[in-house]
C-alpha positions as a Markdown table, in Angstrom:
| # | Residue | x | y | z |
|---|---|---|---|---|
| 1 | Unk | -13.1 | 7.2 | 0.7 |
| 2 | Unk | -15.7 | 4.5 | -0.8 |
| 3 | Unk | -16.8 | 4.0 | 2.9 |
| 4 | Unk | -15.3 | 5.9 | 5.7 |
| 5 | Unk | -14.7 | 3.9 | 8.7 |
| 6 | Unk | -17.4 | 2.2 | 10.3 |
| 7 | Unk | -17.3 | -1.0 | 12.8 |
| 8 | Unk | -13.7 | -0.9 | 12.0 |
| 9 | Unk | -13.9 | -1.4 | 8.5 |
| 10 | Unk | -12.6 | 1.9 | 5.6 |
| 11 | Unk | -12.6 | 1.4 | 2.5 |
| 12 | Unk | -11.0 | 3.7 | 0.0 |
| 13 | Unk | -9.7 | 4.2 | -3.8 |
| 14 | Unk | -6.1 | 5.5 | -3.5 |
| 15 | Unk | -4.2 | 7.1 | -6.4 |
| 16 | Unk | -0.4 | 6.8 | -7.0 |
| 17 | Unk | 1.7 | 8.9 | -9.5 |
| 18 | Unk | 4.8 | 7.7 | -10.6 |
| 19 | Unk | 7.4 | 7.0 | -7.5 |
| 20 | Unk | 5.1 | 8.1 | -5.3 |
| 21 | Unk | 4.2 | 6.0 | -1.9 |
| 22 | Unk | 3.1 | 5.9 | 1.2 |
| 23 | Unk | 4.7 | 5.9 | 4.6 |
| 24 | Unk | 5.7 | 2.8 | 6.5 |
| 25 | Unk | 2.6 | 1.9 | 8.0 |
| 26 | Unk | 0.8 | -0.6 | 9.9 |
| 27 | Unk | -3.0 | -1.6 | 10.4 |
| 28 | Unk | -4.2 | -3.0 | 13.7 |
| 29 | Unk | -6.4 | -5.6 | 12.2 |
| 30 | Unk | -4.9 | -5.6 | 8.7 |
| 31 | Unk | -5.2 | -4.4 | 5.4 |
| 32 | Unk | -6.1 | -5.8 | 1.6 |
| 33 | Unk | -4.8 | -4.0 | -1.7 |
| 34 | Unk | -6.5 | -4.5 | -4.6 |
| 35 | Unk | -4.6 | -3.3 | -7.7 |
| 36 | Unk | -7.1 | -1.6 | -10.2 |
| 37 | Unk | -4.9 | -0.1 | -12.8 |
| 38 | Unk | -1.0 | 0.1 | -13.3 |
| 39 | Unk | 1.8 | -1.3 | -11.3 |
| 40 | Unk | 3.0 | -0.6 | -7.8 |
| 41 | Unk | 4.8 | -2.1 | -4.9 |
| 42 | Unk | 4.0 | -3.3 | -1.6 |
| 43 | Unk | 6.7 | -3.8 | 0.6 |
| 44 | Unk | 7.4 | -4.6 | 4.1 |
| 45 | Unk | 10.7 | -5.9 | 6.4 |
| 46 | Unk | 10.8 | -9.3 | 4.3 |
| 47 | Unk | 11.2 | -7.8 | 0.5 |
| 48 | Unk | 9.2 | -5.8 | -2.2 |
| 49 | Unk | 6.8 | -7.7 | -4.3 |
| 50 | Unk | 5.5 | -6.1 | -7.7 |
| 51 | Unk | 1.8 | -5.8 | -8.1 |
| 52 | Unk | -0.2 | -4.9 | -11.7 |
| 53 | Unk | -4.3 | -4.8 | -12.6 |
| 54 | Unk | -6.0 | -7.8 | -10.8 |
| 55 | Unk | -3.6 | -8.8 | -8.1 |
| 56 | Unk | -4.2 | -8.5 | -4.6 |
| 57 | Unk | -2.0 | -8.5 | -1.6 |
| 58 | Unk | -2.8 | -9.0 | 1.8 |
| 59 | Unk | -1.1 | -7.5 | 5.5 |
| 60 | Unk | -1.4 | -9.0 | 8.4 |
| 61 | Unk | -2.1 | -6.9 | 11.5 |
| 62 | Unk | 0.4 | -4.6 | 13.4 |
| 63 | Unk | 2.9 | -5.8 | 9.7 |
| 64 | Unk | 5.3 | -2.8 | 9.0 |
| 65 | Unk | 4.9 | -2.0 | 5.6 |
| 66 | Unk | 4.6 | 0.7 | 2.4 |
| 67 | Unk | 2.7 | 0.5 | -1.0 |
| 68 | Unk | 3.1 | 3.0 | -3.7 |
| 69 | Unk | 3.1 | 3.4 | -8.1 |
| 70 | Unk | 6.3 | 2.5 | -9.7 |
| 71 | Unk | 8.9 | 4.5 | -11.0 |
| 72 | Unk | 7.1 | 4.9 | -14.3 |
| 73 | Unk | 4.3 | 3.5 | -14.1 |
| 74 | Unk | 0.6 | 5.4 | -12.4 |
| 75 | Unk | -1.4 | 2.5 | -9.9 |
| 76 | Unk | -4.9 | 2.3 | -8.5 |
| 77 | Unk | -5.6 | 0.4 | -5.7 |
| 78 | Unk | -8.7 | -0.1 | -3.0 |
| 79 | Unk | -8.0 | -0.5 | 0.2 |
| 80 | Unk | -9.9 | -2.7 | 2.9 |
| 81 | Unk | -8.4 | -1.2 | 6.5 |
| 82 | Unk | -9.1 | -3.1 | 9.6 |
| 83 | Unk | -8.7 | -1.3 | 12.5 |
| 84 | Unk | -6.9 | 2.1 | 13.2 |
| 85 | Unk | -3.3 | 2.7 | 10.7 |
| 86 | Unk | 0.1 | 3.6 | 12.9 |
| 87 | Unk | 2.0 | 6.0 | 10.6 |
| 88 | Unk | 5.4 | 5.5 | 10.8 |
| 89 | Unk | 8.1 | 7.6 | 9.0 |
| 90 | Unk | 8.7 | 8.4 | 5.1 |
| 91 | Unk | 10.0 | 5.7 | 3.0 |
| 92 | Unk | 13.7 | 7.1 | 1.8 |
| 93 | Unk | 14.3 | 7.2 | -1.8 |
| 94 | Unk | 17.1 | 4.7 | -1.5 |
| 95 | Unk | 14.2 | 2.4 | 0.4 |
| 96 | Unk | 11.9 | 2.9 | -3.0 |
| 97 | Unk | 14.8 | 2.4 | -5.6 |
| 98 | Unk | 15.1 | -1.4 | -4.0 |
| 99 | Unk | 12.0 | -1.7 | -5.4 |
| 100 | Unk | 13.8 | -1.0 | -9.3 |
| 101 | Unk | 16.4 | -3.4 | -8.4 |
């Protein structure tokens, strides 16, 4: 954490090695990625976009959605968190490799 929640607000530095990800997720109030180092996806119910060094990606409140490093590829991203995060279940390997295609 870079600042653990206060007024709403966490901030944190998150680590990805290769194909790993996160859960689907959602954030009450929101949540900006931005992409530090290496490449990664972000994806929710409408597609998967590619993200690399510099981009930044934003999710609306209460969006169902996952982030994680690519298949070969290590990423580094902050993230701004508004509001509390709903864990949802564990994205399938079949759910990450339309992310490859």
């Amino acid at each position: 954490m870079v600042m653990a929640p206060t007024d709403g607000v966490a901030i944190g530095n998150n680590f990805f090695a290769p194909c790993s990800r996160t859960y689907w997720h959602s954030h009450v109030g929101g949540q900006l990625l931005i992409v530090m180092a290496g490449e990664g996806h972000v994806s929710d119910e409408n597609g998967i976009v590619t993200v690399r060094a510099g981009d930044m990606v934003w999710t609306p409140p209460g969006v169902r959605h996952w982030h994680g490093a690519a298949d070969d590829r290590f990423m580094l991203h902050t993230s701004v968190t508004l509001g509390a995060t709903n864990w949802e279940s564990e994205v399938t390997d079949a759910e990450y490799g339309e992310a490859r295609a």
